[in-house]
ZAMARGU-4260 file (C-alpha; in steps of 0.2 Angstrom, whole numbers, plus 5000, padded with zeros to 4 digits):
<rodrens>
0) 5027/5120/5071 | 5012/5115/5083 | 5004/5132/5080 | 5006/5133/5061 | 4998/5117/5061
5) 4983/5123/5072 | 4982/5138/5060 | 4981/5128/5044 | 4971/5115/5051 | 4959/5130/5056
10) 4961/5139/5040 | 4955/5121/5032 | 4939/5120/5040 | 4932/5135/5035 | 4919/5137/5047
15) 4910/5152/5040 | 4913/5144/5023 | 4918/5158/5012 | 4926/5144/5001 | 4941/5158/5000
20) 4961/5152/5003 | 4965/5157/5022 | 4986/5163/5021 | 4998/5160/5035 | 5013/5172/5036
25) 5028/5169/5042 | 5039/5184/5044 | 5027/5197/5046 | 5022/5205/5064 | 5004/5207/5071
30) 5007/5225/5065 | 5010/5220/5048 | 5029/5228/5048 | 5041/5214/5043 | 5049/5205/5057
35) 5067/5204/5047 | 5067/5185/5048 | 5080/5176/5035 | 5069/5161/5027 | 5079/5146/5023
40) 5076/5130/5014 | 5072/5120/5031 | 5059/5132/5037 | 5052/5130/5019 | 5051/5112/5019
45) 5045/5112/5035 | 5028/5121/5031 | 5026/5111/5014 | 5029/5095/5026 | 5012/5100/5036
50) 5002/5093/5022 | 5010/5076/5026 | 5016/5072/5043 | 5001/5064/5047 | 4997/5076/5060
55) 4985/5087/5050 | 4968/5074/5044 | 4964/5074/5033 | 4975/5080/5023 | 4976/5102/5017
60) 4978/5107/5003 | 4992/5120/5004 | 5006/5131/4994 | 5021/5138/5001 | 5029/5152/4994
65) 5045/5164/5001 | 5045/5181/4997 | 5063/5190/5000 | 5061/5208/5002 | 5074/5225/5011
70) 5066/5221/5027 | 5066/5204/5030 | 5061/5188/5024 | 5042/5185/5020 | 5034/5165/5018
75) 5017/5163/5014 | 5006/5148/5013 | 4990/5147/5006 | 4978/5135/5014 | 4964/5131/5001
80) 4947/5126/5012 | 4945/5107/5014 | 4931/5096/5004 | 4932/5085/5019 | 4932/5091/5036
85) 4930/5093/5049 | 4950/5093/5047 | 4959/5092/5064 | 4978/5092/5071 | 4982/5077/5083
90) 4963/5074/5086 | 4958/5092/5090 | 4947/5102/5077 | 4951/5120/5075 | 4944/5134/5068
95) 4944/5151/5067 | 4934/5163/5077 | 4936/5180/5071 | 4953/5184/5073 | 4958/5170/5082
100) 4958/5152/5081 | 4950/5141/5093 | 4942/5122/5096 | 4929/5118/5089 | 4911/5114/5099
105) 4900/5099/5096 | 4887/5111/5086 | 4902/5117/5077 | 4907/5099/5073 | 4893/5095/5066
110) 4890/5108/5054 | 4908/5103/5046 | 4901/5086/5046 | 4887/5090/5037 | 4895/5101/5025
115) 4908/5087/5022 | 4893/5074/5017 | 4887/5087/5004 | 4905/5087/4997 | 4912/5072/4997
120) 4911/5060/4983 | 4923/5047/4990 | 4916/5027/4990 | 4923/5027/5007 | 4912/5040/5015
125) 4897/5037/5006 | 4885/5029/5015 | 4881/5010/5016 | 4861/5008/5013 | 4860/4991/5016
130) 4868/4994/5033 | 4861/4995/5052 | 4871/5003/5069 | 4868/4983/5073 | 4880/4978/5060
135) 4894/4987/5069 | 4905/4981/5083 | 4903/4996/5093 | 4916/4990/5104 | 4930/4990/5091
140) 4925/5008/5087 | 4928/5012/5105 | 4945/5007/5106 | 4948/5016/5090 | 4941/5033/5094
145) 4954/5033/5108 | 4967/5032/5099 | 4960/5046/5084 | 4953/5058/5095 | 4961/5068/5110
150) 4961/5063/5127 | 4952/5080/5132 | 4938/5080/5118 | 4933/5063/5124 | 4931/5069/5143
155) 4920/5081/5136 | 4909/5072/5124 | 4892/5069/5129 | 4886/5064/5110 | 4876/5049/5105
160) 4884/5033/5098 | 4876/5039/5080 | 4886/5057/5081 | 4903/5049/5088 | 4902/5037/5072
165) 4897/5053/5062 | 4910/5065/5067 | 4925/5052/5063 | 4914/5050/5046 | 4908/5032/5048
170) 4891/5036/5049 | 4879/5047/5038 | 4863/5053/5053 | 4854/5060/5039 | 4854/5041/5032
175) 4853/5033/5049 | 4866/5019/5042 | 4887/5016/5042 | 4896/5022/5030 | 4906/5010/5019
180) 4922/5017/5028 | 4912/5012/5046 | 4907/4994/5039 | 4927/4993/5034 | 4934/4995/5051
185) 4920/4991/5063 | 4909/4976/5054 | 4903/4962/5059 | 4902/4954/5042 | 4912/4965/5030
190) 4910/4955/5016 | 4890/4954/5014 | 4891/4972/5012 | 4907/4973/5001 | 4911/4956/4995
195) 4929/4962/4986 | 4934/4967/5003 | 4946/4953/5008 | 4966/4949/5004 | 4968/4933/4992
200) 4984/4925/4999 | 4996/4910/4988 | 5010/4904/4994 | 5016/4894/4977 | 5034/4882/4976
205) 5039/4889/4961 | 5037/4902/4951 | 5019/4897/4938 | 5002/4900/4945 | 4999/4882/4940
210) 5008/4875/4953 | 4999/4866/4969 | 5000/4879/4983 | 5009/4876/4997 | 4997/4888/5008
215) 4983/4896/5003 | 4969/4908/5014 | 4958/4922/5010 | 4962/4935/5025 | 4945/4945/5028
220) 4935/4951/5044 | 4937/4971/5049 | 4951/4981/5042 | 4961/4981/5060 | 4961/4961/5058
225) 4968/4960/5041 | 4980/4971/5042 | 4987/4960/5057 | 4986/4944/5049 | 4995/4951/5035
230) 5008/4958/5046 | 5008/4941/5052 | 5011/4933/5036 | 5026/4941/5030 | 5034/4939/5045
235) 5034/4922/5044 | 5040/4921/5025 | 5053/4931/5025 | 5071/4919/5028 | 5087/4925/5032
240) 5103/4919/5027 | 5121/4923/5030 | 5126/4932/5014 | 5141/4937/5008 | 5143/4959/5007
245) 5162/4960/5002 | 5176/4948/5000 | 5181/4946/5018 | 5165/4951/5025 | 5149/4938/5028
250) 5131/4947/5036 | 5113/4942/5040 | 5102/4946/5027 | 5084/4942/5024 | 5079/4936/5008
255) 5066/4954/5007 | 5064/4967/5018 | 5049/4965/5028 | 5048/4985/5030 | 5047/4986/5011
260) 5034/4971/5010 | 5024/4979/5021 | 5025/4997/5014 | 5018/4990/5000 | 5004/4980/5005
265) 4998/4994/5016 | 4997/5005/5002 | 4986/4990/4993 | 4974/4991/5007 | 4974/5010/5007
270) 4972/5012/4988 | 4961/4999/4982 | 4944/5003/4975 | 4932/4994/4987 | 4917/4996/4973
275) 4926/4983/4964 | 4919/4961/4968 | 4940/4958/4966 | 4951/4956/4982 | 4971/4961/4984
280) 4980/4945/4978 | 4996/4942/4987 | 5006/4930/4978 | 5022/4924/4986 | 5032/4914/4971
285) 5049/4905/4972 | 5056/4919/4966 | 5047/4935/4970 | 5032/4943/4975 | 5017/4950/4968
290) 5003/4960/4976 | 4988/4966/4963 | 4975/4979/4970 | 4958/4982/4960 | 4956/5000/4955
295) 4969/5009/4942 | 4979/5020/4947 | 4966/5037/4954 | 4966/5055/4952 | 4984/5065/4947
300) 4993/5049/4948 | 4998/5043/4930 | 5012/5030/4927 | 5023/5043/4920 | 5021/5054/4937
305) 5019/5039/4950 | 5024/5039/4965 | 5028/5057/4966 | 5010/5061/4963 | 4998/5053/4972
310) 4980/5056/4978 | 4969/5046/4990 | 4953/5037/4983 | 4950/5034/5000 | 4952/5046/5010
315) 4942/5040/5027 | 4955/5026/5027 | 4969/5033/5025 | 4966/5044/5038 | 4960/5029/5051
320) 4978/5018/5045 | 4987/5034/5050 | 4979/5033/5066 | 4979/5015/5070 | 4999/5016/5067
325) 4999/5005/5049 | 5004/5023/5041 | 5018/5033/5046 | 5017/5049/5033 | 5005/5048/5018
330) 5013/5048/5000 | 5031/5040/5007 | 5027/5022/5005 | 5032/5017/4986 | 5048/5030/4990
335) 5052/5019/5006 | 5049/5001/5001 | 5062/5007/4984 | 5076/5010/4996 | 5073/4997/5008
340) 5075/4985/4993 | 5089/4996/4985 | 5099/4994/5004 | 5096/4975/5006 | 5101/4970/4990
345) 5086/4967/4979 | 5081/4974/4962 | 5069/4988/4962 | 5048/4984/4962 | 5040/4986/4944
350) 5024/4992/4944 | 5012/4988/4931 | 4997/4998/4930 | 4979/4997/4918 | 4962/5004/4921
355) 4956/4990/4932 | 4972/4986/4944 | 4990/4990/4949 | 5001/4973/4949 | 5019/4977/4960
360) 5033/4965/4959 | 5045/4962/4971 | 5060/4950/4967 | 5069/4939/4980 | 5087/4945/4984
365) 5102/4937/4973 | 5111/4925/4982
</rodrens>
């Protein structure tokens, strides 16, 4: 699958930008005569799977088709040519070179930069006016760039500060300032720039907004550290107990599942609209949970389509969460916290959405 990965990723970058689809066949020989291959189902899934593994970033957009024909089996998937690259599999870009495809160079790089900041029209990659290279920790984006780029590009980089922040998209040159995505993850003072970027945590004794709080913080600083302390915090909330799960039978069971809890409050942080003053608020009541992001629900998502649809109002992050390890595959988590919760015994989330927010509740397992 490495290869049709390379191919797609490739195909996504468009380097001569004929803003055409490129086609990746399966089942055809360099000759063009077909190869006789049968196609199945898993082969199938596994090429509609490219678009989210999490090892193509950002994400293609891509269609996979079989074709059944006397001599053999045909699959063809059409890659459509990224408004966001430079795209690249497990940290490498590639491209296509005439017939070929190959890695790109730093020019190259850099002209799939530029073309991405003509296209893009995410918050997240826009750029930060008020902002300086000074209001960076530089040494935060050092640890991070070896774990988003390969080990090999790195040993050949000879690039400025300024273009390794620009070719991971958190810093526009032509500008000379961070973009909101590069203030997010590597600032010094996050909140001067984007006062709504911070987490709103309530820890309440019963189950009305009136009551005194037992704990209470606003979580805030660069994106790594909130995502910690939030780890952190569920962790410590969740209780286990020794529950009954049949007549005879007694288990372990916590009172939610932190997997599911932290599913969804990873998507909060990946989803929200950062344009907006409001912060996330994680409220932990007596009897359940609620976790309310700014920013409705964003692109083909509608409440009658959510979760299977999704898309990503910010991209940059998502693809940096994926990196740093907070996202295993992208448009899984809703799915995944549902049948954590389903498996340990706790009603399903509801979700309630409307053009400013999208309030989740998760409600404490029945004794």
């Amino acid at each position: 699958m490495d290869k049709f990965c390379e191919a797609v990723c490739a195909f996504a970058n468009d380097l001569p930008n004929y803003r055409l689809p490129g086609y990746l066949l399966i089942g055809v020989n360099d000759d063009g005569t077909l190869a006789g291959m049968h196609i199945g189902d898993e082969i199938m899934q596994r090429l509609g799977g490219i678009r989210s593994d999490g090892n193509v970033l950002p994400q293609p957009v891509l269609t996979v088709q079989r074709f059944p024909m006397p001599g053999g089996d045909v699959a063809v998937v059409e890659v459509l040519p990224s408004d966001l690259p430079p795209v690249s599999h497990k940290g490498v870009i590639r491209i296509r070179v005439g017939p070929r495809k190959g890695i790109a160079n730093e020019q190259e790089e850099r002209i799939l930069y530029e073309r991405r900041v003509a296209l893009a029209q995410s918050f997240d990659a826009r750029p930060c006016r008020e902002a300086k290279l000074d209001d960076l920790a530089l040494g935060v984006f050092d640890a991070y760039r070896r774990e988003a780029i390969a080990p090999e590009t790195l040993a050949a980089n000879h690039r400025s500060q300024e273009q390794q922040l620009a070719s991971l998209r958190f810093f526009d040159p032509g500008r000379g300032c961070p973009t909101h995505a590069g203030i997010l993850l590597f600032g010094k003072d996050v909140r001067f720039f984007l006062p709504g970027a911070y987490v709103q945590y309530l820890k309440l004794p019963g189950t009305s907004l009136t009551d005194a709080p037992e704990d209470q913080a606003e979580i805030s600083g660069d994106l790594l550290t909130v995502l910690r302390e939030m780890e952190a915090r569920v962790k410590v909330l969740i209780q286990t107990a020794m529950r009954s799960v049949s007549a005879m039978r007694e288990k372990l069971l916590p009172d939610y599942p932190e997997m599911a809890l932290r599913e969804l409050l990873m998507n909060a942080v990946m989803h929200r609209n950062y344009d907006s003053n409001a912060p996330i608020r994680f409220y932990v009541f007596s009897d359940h949970i609620e976790i309310q992001s700014p920013g409705g629900l964003y692109g083909e998502a509608t409440p009658e389509n959510f979760p299977s649809r999704n898309s990503y109002r910010n991209p940059v992050i998502a693809e940096a969460m994926k990196y740093l390890g907070f996202v295993n595959r992208f448009g899984y988590g809703v799915l995944r916290a549902q049948e954590l919760l389903k498996q340990n015994g706790n009603p399903p989330a509801e979700f309630d959405f409307d053009e400013h927010a999208v309030l989740v509740k998760v409600f404490r397992r029945p004794e």
